[in-house]
PAZAPA-4460 file (N, C-alpha, C; in steps of 0.05 Angstrom, whole numbers, plus 32768, in hexadecimal, padded with zeros to 4 digits):
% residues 305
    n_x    n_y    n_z   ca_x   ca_y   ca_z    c_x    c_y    c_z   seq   type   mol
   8143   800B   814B   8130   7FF8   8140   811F   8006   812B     1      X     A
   811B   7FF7   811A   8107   8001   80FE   80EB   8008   8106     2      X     A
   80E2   8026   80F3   80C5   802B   80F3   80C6   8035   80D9     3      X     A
   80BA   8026   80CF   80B7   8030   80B2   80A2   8022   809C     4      X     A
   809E   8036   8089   8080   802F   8083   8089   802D   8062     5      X     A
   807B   8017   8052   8086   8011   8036   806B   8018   8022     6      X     A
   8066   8026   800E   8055   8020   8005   8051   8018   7FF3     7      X     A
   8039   8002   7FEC   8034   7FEE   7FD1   8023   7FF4   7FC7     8      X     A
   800F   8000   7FC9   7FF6   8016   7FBB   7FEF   8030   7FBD     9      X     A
   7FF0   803A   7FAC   7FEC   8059   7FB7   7FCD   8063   7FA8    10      X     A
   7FC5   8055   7F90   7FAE   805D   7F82   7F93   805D   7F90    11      X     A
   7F80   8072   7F7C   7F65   806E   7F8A   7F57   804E   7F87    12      X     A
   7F3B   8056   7F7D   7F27   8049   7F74   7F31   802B   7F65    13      X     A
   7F49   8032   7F54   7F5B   801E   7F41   7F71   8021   7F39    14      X     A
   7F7A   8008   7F2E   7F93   8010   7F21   7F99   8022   7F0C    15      X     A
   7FAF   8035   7F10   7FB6   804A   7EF9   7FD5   8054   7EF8    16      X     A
   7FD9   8051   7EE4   7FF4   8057   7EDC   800E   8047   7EEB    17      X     A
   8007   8035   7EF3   8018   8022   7F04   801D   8023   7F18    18      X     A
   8003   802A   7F29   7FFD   8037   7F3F   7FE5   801C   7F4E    19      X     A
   7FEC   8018   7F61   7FDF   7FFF   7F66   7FC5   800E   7F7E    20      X     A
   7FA9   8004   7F85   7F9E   8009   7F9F   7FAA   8008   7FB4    21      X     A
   7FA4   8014   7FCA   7FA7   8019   7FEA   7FB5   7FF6   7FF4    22      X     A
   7FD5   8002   7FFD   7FCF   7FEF   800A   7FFE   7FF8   801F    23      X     A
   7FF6   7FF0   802E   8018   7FFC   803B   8020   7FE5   8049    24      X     A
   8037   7FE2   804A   8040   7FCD   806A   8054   7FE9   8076    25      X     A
   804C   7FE2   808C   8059   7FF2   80AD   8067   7FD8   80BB    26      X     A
   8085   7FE1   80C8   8096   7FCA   80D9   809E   7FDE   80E2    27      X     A
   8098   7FD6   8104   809F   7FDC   8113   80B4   7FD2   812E    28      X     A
   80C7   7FD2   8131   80D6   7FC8   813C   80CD   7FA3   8135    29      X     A
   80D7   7F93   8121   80D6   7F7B   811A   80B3   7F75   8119    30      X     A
   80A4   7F86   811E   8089   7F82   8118   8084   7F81   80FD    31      X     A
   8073   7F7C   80F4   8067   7F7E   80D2   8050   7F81   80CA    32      X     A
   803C   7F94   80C9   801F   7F98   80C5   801C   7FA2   80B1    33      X     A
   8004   7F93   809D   8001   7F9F   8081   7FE4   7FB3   8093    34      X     A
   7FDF   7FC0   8079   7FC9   7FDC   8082   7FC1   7FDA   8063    35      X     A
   7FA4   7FD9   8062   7F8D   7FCF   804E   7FA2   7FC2   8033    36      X     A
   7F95   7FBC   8021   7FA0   7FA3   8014   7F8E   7F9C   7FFD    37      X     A
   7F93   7FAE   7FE5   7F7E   7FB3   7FCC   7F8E   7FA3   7FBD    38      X     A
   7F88   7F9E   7FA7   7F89   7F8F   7F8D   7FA9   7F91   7F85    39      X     A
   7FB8   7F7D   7F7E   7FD7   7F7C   7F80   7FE7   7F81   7F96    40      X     A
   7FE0   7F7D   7FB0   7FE8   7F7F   7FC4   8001   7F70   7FCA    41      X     A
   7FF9   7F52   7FC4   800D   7F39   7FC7   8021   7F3E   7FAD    42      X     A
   801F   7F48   7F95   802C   7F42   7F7D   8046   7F63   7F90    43      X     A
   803B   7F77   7F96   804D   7F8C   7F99   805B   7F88   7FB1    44      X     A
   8056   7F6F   7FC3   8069   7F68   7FD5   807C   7F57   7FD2    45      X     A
   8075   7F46   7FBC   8089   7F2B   7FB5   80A1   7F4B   7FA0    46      X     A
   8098   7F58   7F8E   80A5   7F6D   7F82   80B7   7F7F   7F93    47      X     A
   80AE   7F7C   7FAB   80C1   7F90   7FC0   80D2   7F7B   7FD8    48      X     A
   80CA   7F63   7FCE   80D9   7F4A   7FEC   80CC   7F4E   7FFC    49      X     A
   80B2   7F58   8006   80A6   7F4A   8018   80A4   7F32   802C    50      X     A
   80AF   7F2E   803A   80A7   7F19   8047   8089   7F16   805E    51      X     A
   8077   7F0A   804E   805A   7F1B   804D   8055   7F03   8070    52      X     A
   8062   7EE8   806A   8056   7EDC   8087   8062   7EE2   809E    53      X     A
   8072   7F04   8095   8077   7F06   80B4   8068   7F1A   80BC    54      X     A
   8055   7F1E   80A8   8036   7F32   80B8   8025   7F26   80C8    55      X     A
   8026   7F32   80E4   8015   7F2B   80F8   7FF4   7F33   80ED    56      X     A
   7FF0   7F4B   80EB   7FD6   7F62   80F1   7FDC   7F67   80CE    57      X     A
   7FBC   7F63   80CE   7FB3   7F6E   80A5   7FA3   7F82   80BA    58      X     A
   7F99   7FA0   80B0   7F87   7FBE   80BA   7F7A   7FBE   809E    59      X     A
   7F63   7FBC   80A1   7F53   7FC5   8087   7F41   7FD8   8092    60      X     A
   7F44   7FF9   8085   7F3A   8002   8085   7F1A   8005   8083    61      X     A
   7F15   8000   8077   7EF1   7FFC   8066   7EF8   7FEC   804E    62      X     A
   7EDA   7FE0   8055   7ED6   7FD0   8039   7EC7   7FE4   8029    63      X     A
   7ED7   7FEE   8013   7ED2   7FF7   7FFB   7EEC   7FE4   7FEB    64      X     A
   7EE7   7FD2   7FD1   7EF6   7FC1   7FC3   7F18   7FCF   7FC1    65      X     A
   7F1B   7FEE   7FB8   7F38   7FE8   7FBB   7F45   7FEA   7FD4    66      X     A
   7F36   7FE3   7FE5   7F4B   7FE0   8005   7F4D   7FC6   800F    67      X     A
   7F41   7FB0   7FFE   7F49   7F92   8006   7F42   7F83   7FFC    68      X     A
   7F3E   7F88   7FE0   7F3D   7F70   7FC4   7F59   7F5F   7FBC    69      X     A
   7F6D   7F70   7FD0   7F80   7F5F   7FCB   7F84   7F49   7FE2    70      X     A
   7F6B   7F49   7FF7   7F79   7F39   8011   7F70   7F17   800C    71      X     A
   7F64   7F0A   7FFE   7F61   7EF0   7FF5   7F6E   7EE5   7FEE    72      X     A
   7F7C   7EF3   7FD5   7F91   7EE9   7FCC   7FB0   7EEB   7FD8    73      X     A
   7FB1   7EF5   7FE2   7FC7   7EF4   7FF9   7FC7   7EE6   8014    74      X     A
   7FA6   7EDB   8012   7FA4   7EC9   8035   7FAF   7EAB   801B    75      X     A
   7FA6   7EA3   800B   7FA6   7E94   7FF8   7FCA   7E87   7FF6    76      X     A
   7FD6   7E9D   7FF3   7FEC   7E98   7FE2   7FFB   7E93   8007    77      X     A
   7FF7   7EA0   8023   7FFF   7E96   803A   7FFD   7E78   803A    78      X     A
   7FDF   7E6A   8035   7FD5   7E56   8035   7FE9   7E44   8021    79      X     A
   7FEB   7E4E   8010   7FFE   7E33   7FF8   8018   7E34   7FFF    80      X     A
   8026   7E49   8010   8046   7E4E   801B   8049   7E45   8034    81      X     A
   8031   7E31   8040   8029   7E1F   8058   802F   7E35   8070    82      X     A
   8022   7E5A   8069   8028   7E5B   808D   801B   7E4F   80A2    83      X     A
   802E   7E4D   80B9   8013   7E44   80CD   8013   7E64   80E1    84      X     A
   801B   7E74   80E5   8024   7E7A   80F7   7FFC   7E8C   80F5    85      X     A
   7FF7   7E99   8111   7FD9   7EA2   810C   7FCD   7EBF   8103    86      X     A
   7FCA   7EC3   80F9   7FC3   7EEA   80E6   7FAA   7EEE   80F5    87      X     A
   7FAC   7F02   80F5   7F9D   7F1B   8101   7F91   7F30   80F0    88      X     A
   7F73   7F33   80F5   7F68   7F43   80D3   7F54   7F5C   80EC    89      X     A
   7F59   7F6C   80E1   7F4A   7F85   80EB   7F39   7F8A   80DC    90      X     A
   7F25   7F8D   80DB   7F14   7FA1   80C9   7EF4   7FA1   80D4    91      X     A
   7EEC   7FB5   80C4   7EC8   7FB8   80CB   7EB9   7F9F   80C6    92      X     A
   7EA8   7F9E   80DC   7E95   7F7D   80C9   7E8C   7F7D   80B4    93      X     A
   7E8A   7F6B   80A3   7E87   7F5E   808A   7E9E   7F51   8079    94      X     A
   7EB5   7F5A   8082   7ECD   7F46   807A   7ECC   7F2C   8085    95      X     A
   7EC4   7F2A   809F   7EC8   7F0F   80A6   7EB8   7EF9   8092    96      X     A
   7E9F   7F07   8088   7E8C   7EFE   8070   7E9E   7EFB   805B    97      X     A
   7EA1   7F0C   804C   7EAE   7F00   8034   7EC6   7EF2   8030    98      X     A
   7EDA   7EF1   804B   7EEE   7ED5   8051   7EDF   7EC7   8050    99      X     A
   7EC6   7EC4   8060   7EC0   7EA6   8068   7EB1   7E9F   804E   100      X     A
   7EA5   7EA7   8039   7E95   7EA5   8021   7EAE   7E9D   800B   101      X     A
   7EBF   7EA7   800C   7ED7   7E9B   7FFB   7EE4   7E80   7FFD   102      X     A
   7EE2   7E81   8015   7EEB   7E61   801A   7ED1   7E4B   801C   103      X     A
   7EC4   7E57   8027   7EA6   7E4B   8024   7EA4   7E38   7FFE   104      X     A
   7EA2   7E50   7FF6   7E9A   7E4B   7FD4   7EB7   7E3B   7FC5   105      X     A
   7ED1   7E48   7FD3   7EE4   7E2E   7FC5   7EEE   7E19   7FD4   106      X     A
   7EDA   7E0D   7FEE   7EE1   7DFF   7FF5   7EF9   7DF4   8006   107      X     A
   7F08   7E08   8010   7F1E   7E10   8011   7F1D   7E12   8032   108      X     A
   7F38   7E0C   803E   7F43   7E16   8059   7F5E   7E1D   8057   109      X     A
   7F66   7E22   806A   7F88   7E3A   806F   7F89   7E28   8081   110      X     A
   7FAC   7E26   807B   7FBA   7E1F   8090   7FC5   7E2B   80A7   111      X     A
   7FBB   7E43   80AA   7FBD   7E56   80BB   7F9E   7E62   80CA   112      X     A
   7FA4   7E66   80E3   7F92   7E6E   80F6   7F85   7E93   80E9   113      X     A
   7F6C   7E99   80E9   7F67   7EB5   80E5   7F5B   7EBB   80FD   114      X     A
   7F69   7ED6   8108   7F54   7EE0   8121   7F50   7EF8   8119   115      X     A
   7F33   7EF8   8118   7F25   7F17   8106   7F14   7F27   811C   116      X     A
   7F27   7F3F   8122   7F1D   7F57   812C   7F06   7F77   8118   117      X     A
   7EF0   7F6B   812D   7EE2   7F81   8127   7EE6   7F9E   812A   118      X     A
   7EE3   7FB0   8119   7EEB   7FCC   8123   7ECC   7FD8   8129   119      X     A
   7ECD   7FE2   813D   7EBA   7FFB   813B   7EB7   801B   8132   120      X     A
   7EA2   8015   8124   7E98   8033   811D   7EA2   8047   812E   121      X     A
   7EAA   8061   8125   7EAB   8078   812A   7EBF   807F   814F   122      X     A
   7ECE   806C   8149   7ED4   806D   8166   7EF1   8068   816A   123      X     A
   7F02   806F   817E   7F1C   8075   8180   7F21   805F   8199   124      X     A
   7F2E   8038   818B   7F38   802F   819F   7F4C   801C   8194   125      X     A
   7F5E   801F   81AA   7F7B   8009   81AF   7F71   7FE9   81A9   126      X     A
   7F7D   7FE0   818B   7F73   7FC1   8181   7F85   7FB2   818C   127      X     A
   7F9A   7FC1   817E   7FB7   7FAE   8186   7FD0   7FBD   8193   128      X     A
   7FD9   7FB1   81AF   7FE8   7FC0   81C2   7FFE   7F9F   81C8   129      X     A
   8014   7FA3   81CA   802C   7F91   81D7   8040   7F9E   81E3   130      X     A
   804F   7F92   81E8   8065   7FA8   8204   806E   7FC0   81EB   131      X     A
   8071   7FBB   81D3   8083   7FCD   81C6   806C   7FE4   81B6   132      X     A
   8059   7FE4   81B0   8049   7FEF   819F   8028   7FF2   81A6   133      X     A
   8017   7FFF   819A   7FF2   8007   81A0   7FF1   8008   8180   134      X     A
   7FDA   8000   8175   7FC9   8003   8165   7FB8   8011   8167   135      X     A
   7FA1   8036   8161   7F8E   8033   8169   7F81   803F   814F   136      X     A
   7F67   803E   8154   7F54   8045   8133   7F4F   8060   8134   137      X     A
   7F4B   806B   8124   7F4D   808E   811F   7F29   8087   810D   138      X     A
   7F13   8096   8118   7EFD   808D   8109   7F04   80AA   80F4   139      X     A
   7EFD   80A1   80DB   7EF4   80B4   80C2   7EDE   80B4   80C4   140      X     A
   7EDD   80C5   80A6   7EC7   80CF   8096   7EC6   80C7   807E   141      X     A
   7EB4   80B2   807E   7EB9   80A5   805E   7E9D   8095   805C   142      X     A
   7E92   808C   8043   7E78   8088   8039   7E70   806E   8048   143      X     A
   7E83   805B   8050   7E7E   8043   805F   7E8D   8040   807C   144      X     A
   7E84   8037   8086   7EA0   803C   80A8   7EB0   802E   809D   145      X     A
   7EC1   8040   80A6   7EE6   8041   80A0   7EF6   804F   80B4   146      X     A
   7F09   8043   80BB   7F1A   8042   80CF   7F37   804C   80CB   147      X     A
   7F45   8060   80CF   7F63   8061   80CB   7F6F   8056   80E6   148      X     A
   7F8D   8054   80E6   7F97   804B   8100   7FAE   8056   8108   149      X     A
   7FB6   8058   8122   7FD6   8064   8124   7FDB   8053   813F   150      X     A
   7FF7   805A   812B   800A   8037   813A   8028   8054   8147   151      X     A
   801E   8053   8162   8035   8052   817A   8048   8048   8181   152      X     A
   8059   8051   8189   806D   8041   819C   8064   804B   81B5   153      X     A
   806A   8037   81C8   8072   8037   81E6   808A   804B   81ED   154      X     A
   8084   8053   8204   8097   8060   820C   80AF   804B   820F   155      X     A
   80CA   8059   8201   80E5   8041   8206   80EC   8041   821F   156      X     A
   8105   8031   8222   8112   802D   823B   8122   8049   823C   157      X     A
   813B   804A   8258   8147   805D   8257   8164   804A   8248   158      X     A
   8170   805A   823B   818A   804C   8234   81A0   8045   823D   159      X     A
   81AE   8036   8245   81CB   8037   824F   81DA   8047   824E   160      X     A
   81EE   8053   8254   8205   806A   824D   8221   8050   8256   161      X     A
   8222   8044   8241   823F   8032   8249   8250   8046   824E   162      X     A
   824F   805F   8242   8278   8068   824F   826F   8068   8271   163      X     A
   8260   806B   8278   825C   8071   829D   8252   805A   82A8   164      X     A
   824A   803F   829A   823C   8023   82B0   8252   801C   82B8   165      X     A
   8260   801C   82DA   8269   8011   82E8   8265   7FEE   82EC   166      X     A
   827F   7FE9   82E7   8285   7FD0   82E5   8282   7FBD   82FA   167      X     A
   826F   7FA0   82F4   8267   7F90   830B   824D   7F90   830E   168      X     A
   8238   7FA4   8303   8222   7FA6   8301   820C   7F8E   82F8   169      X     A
   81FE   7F82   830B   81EF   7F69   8301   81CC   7F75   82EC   170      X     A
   81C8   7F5F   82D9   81BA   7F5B   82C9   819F   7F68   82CD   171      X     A
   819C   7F60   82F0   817F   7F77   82F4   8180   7F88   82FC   172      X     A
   8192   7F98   82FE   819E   7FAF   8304   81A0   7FC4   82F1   173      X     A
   81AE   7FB7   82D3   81AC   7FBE   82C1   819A   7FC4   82B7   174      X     A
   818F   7FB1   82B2   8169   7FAA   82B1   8158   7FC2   82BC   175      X     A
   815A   7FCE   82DA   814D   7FE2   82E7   8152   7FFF   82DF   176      X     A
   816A   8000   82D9   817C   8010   82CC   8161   8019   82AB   177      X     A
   8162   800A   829F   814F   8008   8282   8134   8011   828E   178      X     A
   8128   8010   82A5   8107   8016   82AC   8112   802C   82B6   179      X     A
   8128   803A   82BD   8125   8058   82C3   812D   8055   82EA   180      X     A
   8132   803B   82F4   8135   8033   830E   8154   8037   8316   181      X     A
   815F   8046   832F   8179   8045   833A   817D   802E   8338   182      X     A
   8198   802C   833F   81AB   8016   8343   81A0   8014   8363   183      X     A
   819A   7FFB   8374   81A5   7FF9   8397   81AC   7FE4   839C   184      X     A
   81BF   7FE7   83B1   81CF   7FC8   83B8   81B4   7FB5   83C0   185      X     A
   81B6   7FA2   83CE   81A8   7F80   83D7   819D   7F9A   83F1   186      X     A
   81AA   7FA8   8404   8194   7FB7   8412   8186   7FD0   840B   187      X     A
   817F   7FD4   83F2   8169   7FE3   83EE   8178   8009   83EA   188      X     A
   8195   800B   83EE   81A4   8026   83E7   81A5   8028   83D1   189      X     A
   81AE   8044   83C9   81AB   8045   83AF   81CC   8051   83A9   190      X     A
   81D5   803E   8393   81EE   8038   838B   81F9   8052   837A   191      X     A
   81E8   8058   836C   81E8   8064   834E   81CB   8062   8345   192      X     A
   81C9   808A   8343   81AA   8099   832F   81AE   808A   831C   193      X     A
   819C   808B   8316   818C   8079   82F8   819D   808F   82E9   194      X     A
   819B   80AB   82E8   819C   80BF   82CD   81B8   80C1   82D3   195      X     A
   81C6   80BC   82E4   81EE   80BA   82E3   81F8   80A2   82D0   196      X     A
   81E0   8090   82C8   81EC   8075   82BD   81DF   8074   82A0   197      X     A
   81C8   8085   8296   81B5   8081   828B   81B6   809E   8279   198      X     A
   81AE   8091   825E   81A1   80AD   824F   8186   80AB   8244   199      X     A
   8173   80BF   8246   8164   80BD   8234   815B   80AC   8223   200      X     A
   8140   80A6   8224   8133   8097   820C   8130   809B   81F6   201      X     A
   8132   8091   81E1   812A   8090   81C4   8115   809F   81BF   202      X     A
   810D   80AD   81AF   80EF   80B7   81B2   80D9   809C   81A8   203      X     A
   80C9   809E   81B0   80AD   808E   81A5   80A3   8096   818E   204      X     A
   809D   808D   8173   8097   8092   8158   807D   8089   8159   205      X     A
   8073   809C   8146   8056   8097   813A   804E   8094   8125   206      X     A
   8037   808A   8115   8030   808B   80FF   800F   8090   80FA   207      X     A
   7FFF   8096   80F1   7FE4   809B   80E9   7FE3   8098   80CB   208      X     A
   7FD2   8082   80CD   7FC0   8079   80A5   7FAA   8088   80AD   209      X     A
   7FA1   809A   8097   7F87   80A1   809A   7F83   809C   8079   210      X     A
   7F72   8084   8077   7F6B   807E   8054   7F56   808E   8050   211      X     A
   7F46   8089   8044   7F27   809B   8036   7F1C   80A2   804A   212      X     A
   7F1C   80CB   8043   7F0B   80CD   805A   7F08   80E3   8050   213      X     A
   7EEC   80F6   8051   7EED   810E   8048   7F02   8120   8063   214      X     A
   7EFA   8145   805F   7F08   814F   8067   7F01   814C   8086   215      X     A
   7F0E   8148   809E   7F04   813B   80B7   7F1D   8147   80D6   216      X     A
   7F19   8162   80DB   7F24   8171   80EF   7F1E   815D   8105   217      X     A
   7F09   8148   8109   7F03   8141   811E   7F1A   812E   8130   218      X     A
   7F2C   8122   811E   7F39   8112   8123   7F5D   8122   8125   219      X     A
   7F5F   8137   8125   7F78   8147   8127   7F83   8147   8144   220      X     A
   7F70   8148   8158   7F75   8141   8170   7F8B   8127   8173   221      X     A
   7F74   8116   8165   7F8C   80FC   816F   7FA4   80F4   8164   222      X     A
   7FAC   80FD   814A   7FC4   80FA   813D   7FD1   8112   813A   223      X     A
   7FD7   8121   8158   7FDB   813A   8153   8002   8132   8155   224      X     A
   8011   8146   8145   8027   8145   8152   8035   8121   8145   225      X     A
   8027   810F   8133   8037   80F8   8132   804E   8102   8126   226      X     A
   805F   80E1   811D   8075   80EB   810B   8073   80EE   80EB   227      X     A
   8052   80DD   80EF   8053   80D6   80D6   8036   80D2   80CC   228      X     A
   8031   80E2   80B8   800F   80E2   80AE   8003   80DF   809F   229      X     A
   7FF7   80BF   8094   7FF3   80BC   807A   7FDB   80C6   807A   230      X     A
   7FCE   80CF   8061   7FB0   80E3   805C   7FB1   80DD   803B   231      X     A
   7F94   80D2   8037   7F8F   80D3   8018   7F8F   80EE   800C   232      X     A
   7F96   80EE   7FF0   7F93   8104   7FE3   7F87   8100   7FC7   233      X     A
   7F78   80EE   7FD3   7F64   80EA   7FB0   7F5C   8100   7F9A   234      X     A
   7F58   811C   7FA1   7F52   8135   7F8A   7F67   814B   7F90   235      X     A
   7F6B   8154   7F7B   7F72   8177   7F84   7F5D   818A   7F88   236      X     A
   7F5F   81A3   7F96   7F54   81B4   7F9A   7F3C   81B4   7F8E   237      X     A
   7F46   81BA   7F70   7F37   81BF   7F55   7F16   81B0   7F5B   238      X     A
   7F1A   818B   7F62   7F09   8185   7F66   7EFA   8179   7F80   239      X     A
   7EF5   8190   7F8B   7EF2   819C   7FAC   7ED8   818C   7FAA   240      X     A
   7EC6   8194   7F9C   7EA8   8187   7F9F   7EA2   8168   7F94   241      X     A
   7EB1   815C   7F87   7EB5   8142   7F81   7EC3   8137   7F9A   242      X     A
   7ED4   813F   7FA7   7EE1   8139   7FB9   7EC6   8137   7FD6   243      X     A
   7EC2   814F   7FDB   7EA6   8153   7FF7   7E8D   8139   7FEA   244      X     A
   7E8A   8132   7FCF   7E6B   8120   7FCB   7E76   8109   7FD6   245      X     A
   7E94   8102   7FD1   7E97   80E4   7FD7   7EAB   80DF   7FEA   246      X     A
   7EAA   80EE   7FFD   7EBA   80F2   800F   7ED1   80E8   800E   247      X     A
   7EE1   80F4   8005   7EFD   80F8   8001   7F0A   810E   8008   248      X     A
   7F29   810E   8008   7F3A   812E   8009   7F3E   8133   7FEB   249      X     A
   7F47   8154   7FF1   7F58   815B   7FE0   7F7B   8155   7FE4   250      X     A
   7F97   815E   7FD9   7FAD   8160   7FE5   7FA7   8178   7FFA   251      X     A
   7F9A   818D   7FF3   7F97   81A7   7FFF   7F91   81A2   8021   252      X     A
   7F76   8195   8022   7F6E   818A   8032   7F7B   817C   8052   253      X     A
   7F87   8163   803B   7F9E   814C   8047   7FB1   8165   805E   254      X     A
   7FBE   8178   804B   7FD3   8188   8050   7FCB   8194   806D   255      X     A
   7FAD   81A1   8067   7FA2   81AC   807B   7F9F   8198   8099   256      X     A
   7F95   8189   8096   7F9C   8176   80AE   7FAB   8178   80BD   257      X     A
   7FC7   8168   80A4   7FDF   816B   80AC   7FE5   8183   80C2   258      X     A
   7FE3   8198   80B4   7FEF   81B0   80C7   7FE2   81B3   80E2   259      X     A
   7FC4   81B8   80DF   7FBB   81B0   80F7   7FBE   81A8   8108   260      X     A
   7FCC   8185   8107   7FD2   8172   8117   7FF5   817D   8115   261      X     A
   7FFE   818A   810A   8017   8184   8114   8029   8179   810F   262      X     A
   8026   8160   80F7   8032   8151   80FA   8052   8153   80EE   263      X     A
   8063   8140   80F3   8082   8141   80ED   807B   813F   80C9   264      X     A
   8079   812C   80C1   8075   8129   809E   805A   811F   8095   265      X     A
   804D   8129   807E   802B   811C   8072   803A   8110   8056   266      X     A
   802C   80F1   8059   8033   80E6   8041   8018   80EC   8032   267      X     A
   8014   80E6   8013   7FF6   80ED   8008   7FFB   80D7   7FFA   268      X     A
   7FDB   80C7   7FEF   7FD9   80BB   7FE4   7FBF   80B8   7FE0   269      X     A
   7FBE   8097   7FCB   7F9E   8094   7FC5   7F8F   80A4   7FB4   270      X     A
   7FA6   80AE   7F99   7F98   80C0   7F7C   7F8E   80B5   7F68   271      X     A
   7F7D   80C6   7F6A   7F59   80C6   7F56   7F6F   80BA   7F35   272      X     A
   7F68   80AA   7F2C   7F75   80A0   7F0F   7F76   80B1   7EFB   273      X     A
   7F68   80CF   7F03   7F67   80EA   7EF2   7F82   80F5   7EF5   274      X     A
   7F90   80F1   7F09   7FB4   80F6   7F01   7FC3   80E7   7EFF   275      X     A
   7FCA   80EC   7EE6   7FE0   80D8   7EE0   8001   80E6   7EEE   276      X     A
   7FFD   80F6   7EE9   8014   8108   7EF7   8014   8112   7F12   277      X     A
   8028   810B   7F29   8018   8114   7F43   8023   8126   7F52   278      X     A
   803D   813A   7F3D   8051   8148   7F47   8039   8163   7F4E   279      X     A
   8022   8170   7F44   800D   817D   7F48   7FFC   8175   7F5E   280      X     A
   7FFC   815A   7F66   7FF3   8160   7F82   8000   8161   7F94   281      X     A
   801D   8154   7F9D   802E   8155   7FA6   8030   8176   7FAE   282      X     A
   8032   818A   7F94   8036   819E   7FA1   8026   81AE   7FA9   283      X     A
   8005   81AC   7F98   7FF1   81B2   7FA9   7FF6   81B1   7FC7   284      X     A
   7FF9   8198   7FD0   7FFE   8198   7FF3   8012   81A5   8005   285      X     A
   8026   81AC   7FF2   8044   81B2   7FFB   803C   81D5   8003   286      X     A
   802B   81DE   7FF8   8021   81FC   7FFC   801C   8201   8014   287      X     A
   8000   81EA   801A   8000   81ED   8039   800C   81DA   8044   288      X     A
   801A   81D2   8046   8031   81BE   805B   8042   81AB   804A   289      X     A
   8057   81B6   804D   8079   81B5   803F   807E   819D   8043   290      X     A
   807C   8194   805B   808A   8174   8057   8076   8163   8059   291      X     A
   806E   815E   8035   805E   814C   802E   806C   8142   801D   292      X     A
   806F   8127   8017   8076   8111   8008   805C   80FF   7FF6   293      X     A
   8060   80F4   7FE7   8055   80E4   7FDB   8050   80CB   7FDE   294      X     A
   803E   80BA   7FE0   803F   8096   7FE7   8038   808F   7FD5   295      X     A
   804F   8086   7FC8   8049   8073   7FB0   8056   8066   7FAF   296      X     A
   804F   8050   7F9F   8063   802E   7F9A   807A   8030   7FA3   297      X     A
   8082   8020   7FB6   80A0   8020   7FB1   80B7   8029   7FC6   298      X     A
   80A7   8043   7FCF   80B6   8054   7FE6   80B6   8049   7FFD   299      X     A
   80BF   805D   8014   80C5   804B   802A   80CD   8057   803C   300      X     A
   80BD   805F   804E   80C4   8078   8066   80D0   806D   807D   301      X     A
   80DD   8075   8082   80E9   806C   809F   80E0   8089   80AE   302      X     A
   80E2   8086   80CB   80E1   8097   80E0   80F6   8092   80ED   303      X     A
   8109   809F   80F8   8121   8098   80FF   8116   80A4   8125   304      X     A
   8125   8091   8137   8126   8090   8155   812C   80A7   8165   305      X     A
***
């Protein structure tokens, strides 16, 4: 099953060089969650086939304008493509304000239900959990509360081994077989070990967004070891002290995390419109931690099982 993360903005503050603001979709096993949602959000999903009404969960980081100037116009364009089905909006309070002031002032309702979750400040909890997946918020460091998130898997089932399932075997049996349970006849014996019939689980995949945040060891604990680690990289090195006034990273920085925590790959993103060229930060980061990639328009990470 799919885990993989697409991204449609990779820019800071604004648009530059055809580089759009913050903004990703993550699908996870037939799940679909966009993660903040700046200015051309909807235009770079209809450009990549999006199929945007099969997003359950919008994650907005912080309200600072390029992390969800693009979400109006995309509840808008749901509204005229008649979804009904019901969305789910995460973010810090004061979004629920300026939804409700937009429709307020144009008069306007959706054909669709909104249920708007509050995040809390500075604090590490599970929003959204279903049999297959957790949501939980990673608190930053950034000029307004702002929230990153990392999306889990559940531990999987155990798997079948068809060359060895003995033939005749009923459905909840099989079934018990998948929770890691022996096989036992109608009195309670045990037919066949679970691990004679069974292999190993899939591993469980991870992911961590951490958008704007200055440099922040605090949070390495919890995204230690994922598969996968997004981290802004708004400055290079060079501009270390522009970076600490407005709390942001460097790539240097990002990198540093990264290693810290461990993680399998650091994507970077979210550059200052001062590079037009981003093969310099890219390898800025690659110094201290090699498997860093780039998030920009277009790409599209998978994590493989």
């Amino acid at each position: 099953m799919s885990f993989k993360i697409t991204i449609l903005g990779s820019s800071g503050a604004l648009p530059a060089y055809g580089r759009f603001p913050s903004s990703q979709l993550v699908e996870i096993q037939n799940r679909m969650f966009l993660v903040d949602c700046g200015e051309g959000t909807q235009i770079q999903m209809m450009k990549y086939q999006v199929n945007f009404h099969r997003i359950s969960h919008i994650f907005i980081s912080h309200l600072h304008g390029d992390h969800y100037l693009g979400l109006m116009g995309l509840l808008f364009t749901m509204h005229l493509q008649r979804r009904t089905n019901d969305l789910h909006i995460h973010s810090h309070w004061g979004l629920d304000d300026i939804i409700t002031t937009h429709l307020q002032h144009s008069h306007g309702s959706l054909s669709f239900k909104i249920h708007f979750h509050g995040l809390e400040e500075g604090v590490i909890k599970t929003i959204v959990e279903d049999a297959v997946i957790t949501v939980e918020t990673i608190p930053l460091h950034h000029r307004v509360k702002c929230s990153g998130f990392l999306f889990r898997e559940k531990p999987k089932p155990r798997r079948i081994d068809k060359d060895r399932l003995p033939e005749g075997l009923r459905m909840m049996q099989i079934a018990n077989l998948k929770k890691g349970e022996d096989v036992l006849d109608d009195d309670g014996n045990v037919l066949y070990k679970n691990h004679d019939l069974t292999l190993p689980p899939r591993r469980s995949r991870s992911y961590a967004y951490c958008s704007d945040t200055g440099y922040n060891e605090d949070m390495v604990s919890q995204i230690k070891e994922v598969n996968m680690l997004y981290h802004e990289a708004t400055f290079m090195a060079e501009e270390a002290d522009k970076a600490e006034m407005t709390l942001h990273s460097t790539a240097t920085q990002a990198a540093q995390i990264a290693a810290l925590a461990n993680v399998t790959t650091l994507l970077i993103g979210h550059f200052s419109a001062r590079y037009r060229e981003l093969e310099p930060v890219l390898n800025e980061a690659m110094k201290v931690f090699a498997s860093t990639r780039l998030a920009v328009e277009g790409e599209t990470f998978s994590i493989k099982d």
